[in-house]
Phi, psi and omega in degrees: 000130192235112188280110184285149174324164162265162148307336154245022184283173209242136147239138200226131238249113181243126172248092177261132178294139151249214174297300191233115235279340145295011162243041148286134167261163171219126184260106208262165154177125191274132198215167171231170176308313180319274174202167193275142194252327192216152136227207210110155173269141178215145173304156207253329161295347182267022184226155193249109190257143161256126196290170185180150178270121197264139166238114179102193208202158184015267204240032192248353194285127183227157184249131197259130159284143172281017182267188175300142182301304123029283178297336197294300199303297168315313195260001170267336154230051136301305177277333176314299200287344185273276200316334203287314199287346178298298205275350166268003150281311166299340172261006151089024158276074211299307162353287212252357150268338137334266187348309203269316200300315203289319199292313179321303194305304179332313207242014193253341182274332194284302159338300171307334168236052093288323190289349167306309158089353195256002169247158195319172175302298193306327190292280205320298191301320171307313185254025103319295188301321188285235228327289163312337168282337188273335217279300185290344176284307192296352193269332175307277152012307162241023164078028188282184112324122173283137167265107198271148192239180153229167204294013195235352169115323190299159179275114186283173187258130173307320183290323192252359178243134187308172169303308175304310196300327174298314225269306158349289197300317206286311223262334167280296203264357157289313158317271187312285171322302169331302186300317173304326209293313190289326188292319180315312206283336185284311181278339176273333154328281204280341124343262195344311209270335167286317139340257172336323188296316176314303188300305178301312196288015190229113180299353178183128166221187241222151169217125202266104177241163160227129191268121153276326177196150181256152198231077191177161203243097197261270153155340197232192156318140156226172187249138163227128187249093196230127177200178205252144198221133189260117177287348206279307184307325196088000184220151178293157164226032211190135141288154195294146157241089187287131200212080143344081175285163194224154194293353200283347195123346195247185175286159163275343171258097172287000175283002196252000198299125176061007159236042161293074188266143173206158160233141173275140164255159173078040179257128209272188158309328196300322187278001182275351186260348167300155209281245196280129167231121191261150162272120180226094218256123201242113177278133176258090187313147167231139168168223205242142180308293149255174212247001169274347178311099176234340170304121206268000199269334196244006209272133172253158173221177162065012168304131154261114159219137159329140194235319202195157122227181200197111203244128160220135191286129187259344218289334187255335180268343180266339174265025175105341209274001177240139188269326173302074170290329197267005166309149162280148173236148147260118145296124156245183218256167133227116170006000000 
């Protein structure tokens, strides 16, 4: 059972030697004012030490890390920036997890090279700038606290900078996000409209799919039904592309074994303005009313009943907006 942490709590680090310096150990335990929450022993190769500065004494005492403030300032909102990018995956804001996803890789890769230490003044001073803009874009962005800065990137201190100077400082980088936020928003417009354009100018196109394998413990024959579907409307807009399964696990026509191919075709402009459009795969059990049916006199076959389905919003690979179209998707099913 693993208790959380407080937020500030201290880890504080014991070493014991043995003979031969692969069998150093470290003996750890994370404590608070209160009482001590954890320990263990961990191998000395799994551990990473950071130098650091202790300032003051007994309960005034704090450990200061010696790295760039900078780095500190990245992995603290890293962690932030993480719990927020959770609950929009759970809530199914596909947009803006993207978003937070892309904003993540960017300062987890710029970290790294800083924290490397191999780059010229000018690189370095260049990706300090790069890091605090992506850092006040993303803190905009996800309806955070503006973090106020000096020109070199560091978080100025309130205690040491006048009221004016802050309000200045706040009112310069609330500008400049702005200014970012409209240029972001201005390139994605002209994306769009380049698209559409694209789109208009081809009177009808096609959407290419391949079943590689259906997945579900049926017990019989099944039906796979697939076709393109509007949630707004409630109606196919597509004919089924039908794939006979056999109860062994295979396709059933087996010259089809690893060509399950299908294409929708004649789909106009019109459908590139629909709200949503979903890909919708329905499995049909065929047999006997029940599969304990051992009675042969009562014995039934050739039953269609529902088994499954399996919904994925397809809305974003027909206009065009995900540049990986040849990804594999896992559908699952429901009952």
């Amino acid at each position: 059972m693993y208790e959380t942490l407080p937020e500030y709590s201290q880890l504080s680090c014991l070493i014991q030697s043995f003979n031969r310096p692969q069998l150093e150990f470290f003996l750890c335990f994370v404590f608070s004012d209160v009482f001590l929450y954890v320990q263990g022993v961990f191998p000395a190769c799994y551990m990473h030490l950071k130098e650091a500065t202790v300032d003051g004494s007994g309960q005034k005492e704090t450990v200061i890390p010696t790295e760039l403030p900078l780095v500190h300032d990245v992995t603290t909102t890293l962690r932030e920036w993480a719990a927020i990018w959770r609950d929009l995956y759970v809530g199914d804001k596909r947009e803006m997890f993207n978003t937070v996803r892309d904003m993540i890789y960017d300062l987890i890769e710029w970290r790294s090279q800083i924290l490397s230490g191999t780059l010229p003044q000018d690189e370095m001073s260049e990706l300090k700038q790069k890091v605090t803009s992506k850092m006040d874009y993303g803190n905009k962005y996800l309806d955070l606290d503006l973090v106020v800065r000096d020109k070199d990137g560091n978080i100025l201190d309130p205690d040491l900078t006048s009221t004016v100077n802050l309000f200045r400082a706040h009112e310069t980088a609330s500008k400049q996000i702005e200014a970012r936020i409209q240029e972001e928003k201005s390139q994605k417009q002209n994306l769009d409209l380049s698209r559409q354009a694209k789109f208009a100018s081809t009177p009808s196109f096609a959407l290419f799919i391949t079943l590689k394998n259906v997945v579900c413990k049926i017990g019989e024959d099944a039906e796979v039904l697939m076709s393109l579907y509007d949630p707004i409307e409630s109606k196919c807009i597509s004919e089924n592309y039908l794939v006979r399964w056999s109860s062994s696990g295979l396709v059933k026509d087996i010259d089809q074994l690893h060509n399950l191919r299908a294409v929708f075709t004649d789909l106009g402009s019109e459908d590139l303005k629909r709200e949503k459009i979903s890909f919708v795969c329905q499995i049909v059990r065929v047999g006997r009313m029940e599969l304990r049916d051992n009675n042969t006199k009562k014995l039934t076959s050739g039953l269609r009943r529902p088994f499954g389905v399996a919904v994925m919003d397809v809305t974003d690979i027909i206009t065009g907006k995900m540049d990986d179209e040849d990804k594999q998707h896992f559908i699952p099913f429901q009952p």
